[in-house]
TIMI-2910 file (N, C-alpha, C, CB; in pm, 1 decimal, decimal comma, always signed):
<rs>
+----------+----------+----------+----------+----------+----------+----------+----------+----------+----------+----------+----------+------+
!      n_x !      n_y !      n_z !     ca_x !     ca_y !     ca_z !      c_x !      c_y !      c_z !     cb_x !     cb_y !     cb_z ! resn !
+----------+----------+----------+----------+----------+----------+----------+----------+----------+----------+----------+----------+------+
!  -1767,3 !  +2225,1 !   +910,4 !  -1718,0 !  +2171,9 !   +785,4 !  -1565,5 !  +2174,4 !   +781,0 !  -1775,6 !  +2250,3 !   +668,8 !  Unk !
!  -1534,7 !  +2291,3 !   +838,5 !  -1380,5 !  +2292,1 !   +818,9 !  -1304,1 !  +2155,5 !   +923,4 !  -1319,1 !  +2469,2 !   +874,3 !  Unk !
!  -1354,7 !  +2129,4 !  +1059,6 !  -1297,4 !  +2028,0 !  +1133,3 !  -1283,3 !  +1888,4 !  +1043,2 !  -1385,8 !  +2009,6 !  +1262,2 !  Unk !
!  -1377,2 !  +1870,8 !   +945,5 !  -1407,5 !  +1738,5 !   +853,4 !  -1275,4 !  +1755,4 !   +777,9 !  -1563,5 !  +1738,5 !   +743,1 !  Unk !
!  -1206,4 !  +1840,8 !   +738,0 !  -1102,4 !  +1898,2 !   +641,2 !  -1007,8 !  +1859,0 !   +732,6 !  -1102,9 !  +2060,8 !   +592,2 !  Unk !
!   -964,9 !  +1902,6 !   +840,7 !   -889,0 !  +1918,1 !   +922,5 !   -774,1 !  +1788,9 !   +973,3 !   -974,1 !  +1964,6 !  +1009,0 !  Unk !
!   -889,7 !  +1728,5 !  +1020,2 !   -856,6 !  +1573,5 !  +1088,2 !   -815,0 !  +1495,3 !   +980,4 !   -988,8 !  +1490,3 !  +1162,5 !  Unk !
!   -878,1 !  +1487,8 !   +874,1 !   -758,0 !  +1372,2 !   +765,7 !   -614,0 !  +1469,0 !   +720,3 !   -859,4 !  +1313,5 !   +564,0 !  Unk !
!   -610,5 !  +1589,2 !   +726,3 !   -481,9 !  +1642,7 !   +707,1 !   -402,5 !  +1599,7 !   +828,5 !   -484,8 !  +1796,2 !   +687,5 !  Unk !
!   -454,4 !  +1604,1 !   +957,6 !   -335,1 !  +1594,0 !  +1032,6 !   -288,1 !  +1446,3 !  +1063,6 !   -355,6 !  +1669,0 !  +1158,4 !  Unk !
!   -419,5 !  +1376,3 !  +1037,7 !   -379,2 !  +1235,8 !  +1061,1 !   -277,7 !  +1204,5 !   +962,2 !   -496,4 !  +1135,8 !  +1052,1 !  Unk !
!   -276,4 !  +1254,0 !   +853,6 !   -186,0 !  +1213,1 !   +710,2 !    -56,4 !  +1316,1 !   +792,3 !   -271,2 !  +1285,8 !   +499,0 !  Unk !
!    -15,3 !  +1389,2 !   +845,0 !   +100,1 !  +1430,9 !   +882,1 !   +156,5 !  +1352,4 !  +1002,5 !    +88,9 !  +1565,7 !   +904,6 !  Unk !
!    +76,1 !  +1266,9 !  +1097,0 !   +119,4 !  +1212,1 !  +1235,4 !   +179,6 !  +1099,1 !  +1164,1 !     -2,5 !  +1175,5 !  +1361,8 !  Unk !
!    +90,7 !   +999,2 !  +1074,4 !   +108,8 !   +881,8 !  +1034,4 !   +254,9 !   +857,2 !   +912,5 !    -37,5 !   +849,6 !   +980,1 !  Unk !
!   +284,1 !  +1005,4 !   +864,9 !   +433,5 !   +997,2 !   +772,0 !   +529,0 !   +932,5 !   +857,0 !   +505,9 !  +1153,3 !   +725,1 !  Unk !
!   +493,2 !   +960,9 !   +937,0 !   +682,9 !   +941,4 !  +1057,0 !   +660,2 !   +794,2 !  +1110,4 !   +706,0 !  +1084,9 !  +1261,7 !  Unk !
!   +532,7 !   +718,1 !  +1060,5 !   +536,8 !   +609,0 !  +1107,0 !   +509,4 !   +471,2 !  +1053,9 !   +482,8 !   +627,7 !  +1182,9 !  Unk !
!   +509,5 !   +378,9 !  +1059,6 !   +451,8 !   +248,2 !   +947,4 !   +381,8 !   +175,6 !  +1060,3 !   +590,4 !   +129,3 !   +851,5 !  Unk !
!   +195,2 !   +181,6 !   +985,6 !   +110,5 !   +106,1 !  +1070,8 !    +97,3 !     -6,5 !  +1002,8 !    -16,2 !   +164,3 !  +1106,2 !  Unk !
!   +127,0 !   -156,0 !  +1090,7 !   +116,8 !   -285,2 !  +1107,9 !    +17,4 !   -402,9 !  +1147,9 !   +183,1 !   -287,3 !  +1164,1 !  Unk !
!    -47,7 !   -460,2 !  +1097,8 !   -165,7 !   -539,4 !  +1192,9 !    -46,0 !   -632,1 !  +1334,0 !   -283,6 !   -697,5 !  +1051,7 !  Unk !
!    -84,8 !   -578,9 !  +1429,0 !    -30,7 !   -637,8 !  +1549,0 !    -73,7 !   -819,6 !  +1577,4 !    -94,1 !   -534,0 !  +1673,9 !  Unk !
!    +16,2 !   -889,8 !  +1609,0 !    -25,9 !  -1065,6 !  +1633,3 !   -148,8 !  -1093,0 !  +1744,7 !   +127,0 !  -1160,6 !  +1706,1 !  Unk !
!   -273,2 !  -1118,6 !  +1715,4 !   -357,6 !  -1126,4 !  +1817,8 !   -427,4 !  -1006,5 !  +1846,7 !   -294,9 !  -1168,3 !  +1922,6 !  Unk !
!   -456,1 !   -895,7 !  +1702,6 !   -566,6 !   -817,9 !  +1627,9 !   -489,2 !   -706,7 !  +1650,2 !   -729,6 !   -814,5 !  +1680,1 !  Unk !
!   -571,2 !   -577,4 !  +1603,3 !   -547,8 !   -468,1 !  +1633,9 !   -419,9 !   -431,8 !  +1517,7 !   -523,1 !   -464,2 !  +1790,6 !  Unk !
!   -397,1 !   -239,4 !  +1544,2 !   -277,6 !   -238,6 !  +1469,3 !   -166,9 !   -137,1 !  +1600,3 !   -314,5 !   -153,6 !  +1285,8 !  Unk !
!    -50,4 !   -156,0 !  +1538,3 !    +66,2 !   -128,5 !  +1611,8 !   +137,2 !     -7,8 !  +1486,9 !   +165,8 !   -293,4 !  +1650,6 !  Unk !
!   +216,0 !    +96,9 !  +1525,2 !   +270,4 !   +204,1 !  +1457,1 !   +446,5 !   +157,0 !  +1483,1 !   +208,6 !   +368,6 !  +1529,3 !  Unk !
!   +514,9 !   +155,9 !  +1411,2 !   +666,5 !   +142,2 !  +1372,9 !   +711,4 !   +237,5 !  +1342,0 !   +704,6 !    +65,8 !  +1280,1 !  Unk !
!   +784,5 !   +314,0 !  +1438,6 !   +876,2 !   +422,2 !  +1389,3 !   +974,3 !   +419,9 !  +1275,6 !   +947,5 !   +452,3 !  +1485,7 !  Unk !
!   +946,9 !   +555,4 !  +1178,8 !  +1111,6 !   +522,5 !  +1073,9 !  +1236,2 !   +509,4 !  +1167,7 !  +1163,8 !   +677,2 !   +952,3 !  Unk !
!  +1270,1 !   +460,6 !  +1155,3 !  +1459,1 !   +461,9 !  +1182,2 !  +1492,7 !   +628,2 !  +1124,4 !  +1574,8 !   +303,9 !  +1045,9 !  Unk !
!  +1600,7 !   +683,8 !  +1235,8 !  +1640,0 !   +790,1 !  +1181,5 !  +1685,4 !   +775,2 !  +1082,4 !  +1704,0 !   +850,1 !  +1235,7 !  Unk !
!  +1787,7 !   +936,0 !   +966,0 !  +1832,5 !   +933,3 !   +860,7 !  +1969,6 !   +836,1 !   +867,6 !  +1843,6 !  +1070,3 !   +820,3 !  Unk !
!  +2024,2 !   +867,6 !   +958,5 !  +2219,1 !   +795,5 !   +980,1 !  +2143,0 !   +672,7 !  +1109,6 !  +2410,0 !   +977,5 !  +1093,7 !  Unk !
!  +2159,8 !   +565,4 !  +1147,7 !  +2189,5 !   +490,6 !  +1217,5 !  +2311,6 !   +390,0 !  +1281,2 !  +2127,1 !   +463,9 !  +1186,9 !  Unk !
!  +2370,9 !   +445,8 !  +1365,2 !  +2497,9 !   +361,4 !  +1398,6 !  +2534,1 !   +235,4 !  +1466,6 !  +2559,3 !   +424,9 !  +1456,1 !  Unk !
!  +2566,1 !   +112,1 !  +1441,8 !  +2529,1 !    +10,7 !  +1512,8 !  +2695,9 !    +15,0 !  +1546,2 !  +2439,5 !   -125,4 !  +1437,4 !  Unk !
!  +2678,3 !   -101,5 !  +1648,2 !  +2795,6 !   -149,4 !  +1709,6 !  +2873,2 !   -284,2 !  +1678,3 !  +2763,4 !   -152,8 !  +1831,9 !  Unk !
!  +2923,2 !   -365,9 !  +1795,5 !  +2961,0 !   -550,1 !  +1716,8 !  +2821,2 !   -604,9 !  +1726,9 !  +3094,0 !   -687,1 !  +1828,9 !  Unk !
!  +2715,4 !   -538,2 !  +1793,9 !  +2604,7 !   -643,5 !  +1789,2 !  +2519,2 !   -582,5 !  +1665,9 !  +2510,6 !   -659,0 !  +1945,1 !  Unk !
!  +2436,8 !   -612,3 !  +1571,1 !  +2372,0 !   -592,8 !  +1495,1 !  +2222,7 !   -545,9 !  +1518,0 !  +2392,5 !   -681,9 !  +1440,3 !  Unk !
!  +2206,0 !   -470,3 !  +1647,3 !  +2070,1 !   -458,1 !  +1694,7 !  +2095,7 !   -254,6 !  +1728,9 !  +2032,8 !   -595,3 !  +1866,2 !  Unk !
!  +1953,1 !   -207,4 !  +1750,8 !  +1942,7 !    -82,5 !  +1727,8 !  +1802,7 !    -43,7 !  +1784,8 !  +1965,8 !    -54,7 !  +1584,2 !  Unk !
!  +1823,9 !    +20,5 !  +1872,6 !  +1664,4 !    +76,0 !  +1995,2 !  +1623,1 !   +198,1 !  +1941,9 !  +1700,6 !   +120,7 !  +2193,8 !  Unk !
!  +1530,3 !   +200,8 !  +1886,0 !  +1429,6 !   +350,8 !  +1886,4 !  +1351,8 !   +339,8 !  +1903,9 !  +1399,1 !   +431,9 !  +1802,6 !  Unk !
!  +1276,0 !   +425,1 !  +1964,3 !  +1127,1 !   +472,8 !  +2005,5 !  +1021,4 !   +339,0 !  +2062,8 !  +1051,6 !   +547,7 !  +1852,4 !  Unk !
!  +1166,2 !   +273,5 !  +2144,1 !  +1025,9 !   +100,9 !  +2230,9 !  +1052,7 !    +35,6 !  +2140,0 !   +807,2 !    +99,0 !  +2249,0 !  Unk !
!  +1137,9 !    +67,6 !  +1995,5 !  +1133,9 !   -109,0 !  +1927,9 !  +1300,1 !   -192,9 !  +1902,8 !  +1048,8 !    -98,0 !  +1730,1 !  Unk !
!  +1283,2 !   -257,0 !  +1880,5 !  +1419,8 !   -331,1 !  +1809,7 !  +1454,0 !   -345,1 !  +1652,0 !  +1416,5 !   -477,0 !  +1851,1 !  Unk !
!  +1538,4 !   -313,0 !  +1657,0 !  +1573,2 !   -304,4 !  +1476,4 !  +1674,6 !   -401,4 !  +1479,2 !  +1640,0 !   -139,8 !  +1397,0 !  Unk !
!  +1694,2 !   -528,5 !  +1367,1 !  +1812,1 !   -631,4 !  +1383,9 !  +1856,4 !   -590,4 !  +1224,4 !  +1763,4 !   -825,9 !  +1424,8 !  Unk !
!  +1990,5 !   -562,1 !  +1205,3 !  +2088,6 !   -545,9 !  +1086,6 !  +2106,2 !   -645,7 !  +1032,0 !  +2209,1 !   -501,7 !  +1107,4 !  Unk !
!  +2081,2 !   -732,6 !   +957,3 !  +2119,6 !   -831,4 !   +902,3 !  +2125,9 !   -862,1 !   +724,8 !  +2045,5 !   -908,5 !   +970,3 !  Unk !
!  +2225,2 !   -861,4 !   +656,1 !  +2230,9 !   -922,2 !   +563,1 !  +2170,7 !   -782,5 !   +472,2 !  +2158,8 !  -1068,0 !   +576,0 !  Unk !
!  +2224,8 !   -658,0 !   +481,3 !  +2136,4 !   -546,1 !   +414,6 !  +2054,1 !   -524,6 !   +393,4 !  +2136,3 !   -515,2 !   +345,5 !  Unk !
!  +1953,9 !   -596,1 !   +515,4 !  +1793,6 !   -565,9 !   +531,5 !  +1790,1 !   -539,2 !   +699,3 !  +1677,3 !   -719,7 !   +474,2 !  Unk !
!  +1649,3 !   -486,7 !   +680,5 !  +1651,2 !   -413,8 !   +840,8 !  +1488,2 !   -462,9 !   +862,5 !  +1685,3 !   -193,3 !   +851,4 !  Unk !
!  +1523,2 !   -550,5 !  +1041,1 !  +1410,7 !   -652,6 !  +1097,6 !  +1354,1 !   -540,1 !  +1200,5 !  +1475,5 !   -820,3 !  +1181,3 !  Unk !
!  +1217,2 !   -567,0 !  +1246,4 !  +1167,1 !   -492,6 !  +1371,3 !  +1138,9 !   -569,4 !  +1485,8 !  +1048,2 !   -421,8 !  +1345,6 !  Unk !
!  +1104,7 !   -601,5 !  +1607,5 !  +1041,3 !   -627,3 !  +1693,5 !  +1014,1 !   -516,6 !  +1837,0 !  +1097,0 !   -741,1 !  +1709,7 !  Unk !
!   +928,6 !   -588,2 !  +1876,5 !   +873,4 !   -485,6 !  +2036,0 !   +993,5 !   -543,4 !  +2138,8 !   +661,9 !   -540,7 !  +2124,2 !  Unk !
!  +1029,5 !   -648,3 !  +2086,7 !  +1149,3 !   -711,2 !  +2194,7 !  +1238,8 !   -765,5 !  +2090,0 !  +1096,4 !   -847,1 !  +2317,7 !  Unk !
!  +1399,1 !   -719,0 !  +2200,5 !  +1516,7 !   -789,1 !  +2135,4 !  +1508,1 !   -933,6 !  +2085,2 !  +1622,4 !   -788,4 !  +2228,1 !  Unk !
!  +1441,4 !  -1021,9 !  +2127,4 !  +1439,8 !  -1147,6 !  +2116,0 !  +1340,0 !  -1196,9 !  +1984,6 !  +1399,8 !  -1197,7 !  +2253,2 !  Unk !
!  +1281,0 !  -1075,1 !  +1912,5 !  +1196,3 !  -1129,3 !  +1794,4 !  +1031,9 !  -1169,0 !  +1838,7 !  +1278,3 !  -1273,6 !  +1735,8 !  Unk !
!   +931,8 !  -1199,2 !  +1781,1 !   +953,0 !  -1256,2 !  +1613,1 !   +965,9 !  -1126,7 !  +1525,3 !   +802,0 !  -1356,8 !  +1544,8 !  Unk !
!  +1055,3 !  -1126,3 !  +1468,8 !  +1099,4 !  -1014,3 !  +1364,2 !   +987,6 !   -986,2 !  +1263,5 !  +1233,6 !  -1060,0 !  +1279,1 !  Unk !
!   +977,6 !   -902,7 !  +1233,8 !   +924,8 !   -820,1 !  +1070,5 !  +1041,9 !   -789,6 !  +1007,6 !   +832,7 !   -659,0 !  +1077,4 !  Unk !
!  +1003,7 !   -787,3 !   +868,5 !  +1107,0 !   -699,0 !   +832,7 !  +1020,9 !   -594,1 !   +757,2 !  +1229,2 !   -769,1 !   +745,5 !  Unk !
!  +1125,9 !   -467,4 !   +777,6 !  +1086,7 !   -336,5 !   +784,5 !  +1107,4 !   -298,2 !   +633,6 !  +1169,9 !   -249,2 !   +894,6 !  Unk !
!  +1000,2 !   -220,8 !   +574,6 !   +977,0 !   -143,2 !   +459,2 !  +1086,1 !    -69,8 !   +397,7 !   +883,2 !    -57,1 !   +486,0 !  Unk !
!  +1122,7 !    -63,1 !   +269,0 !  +1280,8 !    -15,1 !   +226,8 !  +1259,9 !   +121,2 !   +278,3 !  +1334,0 !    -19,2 !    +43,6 !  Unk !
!  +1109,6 !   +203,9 !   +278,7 !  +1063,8 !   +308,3 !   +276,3 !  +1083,3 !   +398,3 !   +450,2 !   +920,3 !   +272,8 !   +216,8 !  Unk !
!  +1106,9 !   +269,6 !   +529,6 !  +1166,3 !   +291,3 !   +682,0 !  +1254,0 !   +270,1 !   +747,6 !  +1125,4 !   +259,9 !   +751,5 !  Unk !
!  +1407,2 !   +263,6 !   +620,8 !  +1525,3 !   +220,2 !   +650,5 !  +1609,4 !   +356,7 !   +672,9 !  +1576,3 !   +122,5 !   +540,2 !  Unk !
!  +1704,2 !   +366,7 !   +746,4 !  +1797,1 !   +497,2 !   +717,6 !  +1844,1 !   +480,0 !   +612,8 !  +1907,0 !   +532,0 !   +803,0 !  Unk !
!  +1893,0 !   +586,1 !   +560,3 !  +2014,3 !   +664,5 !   +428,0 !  +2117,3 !   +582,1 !   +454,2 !  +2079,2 !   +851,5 !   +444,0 !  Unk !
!  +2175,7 !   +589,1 !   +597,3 !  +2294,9 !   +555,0 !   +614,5 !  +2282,7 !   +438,5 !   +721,4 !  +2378,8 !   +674,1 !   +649,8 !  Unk !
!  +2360,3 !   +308,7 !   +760,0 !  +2413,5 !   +231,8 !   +851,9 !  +2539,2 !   +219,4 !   +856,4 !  +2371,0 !   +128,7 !   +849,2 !  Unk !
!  +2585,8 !   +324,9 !   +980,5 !  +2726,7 !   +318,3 !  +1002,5 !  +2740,8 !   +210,3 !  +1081,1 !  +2788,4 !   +435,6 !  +1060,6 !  Unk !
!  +2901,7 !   +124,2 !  +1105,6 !  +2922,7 !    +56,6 !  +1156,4 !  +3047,6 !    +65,7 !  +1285,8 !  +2920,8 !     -7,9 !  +1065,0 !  Unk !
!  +3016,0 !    +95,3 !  +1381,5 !  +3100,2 !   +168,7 !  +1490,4 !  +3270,3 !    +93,6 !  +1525,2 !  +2993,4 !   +160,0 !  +1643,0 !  Unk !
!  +3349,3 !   +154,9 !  +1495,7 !  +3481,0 !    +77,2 !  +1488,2 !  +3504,1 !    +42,6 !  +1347,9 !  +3481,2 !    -54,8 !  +1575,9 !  Unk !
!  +3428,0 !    +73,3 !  +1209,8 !  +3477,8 !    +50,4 !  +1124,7 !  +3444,7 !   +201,1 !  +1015,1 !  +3434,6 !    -92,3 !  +1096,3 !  Unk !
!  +3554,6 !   +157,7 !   +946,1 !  +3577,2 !   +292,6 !   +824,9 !  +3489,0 !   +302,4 !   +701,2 !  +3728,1 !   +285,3 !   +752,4 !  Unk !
!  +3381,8 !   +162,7 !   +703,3 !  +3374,9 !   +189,6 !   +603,2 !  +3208,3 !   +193,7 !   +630,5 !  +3454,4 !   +104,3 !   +505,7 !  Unk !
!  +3091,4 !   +235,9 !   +570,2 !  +2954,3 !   +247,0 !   +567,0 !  +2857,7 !   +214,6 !   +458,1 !  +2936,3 !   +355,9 !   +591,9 !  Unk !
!  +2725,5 !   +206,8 !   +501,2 !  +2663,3 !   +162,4 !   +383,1 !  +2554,2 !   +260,5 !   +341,7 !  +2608,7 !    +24,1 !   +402,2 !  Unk !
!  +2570,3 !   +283,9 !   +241,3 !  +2448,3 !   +391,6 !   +209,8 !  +2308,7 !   +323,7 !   +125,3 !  +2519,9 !   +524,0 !   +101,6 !  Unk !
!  +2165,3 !   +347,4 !   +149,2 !  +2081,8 !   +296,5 !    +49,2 !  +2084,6 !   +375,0 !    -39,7 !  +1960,6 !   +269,9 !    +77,8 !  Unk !
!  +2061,7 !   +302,4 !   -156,1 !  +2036,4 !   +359,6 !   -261,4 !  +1916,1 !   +380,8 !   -337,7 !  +2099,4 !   +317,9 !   -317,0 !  Unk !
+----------+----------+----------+----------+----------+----------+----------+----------+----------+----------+----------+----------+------+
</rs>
């Protein structure tokens, strides 16, 4: 009885750190949050954990490859912060 208890607690702790997606051509796929601070460079793109994140326009895109087709990603899986490397100034969500 207790294993029945068990397994939806931990699944509900694996699945926080991640956003599950229906994948193109069935099935589902897991999307890592973006850390808390993220720092981009002159290009507007950002690698974690196997995916692509594209900066654009104060929203944040996903793909499995640099080249798209993009998602765009949940306000709920954006960083706090997008610093911008070479510049002074940053953006915080609110």
């Amino acid at each position: 009885m207790k294993i029945n208890i068990l397994v939806p607690m931990l699944s509900a702790l694996v699945l926080t750190g991640c956003l599950v997606t229906p994948r193109r051509g069935g099935g589902l796929e897991l999307v890592p949050i973006l850390p808390t601070i993220v720092e981009i460079g002159d290009e507007p793109y950002y690698e974690h954990q196997g995916y692509h994140y594209f900066y654009s326009n104060d929203r944040w895109h996903y793909s499995t490859t640099r080249n798209g087709p993009w998602t765009e990603l949940p306000r709920s899986h954006w960083p706090k912060e997008t610093r911008h490397r070479g510049h002074d100034d940053h953006h915080d969500r609110r």
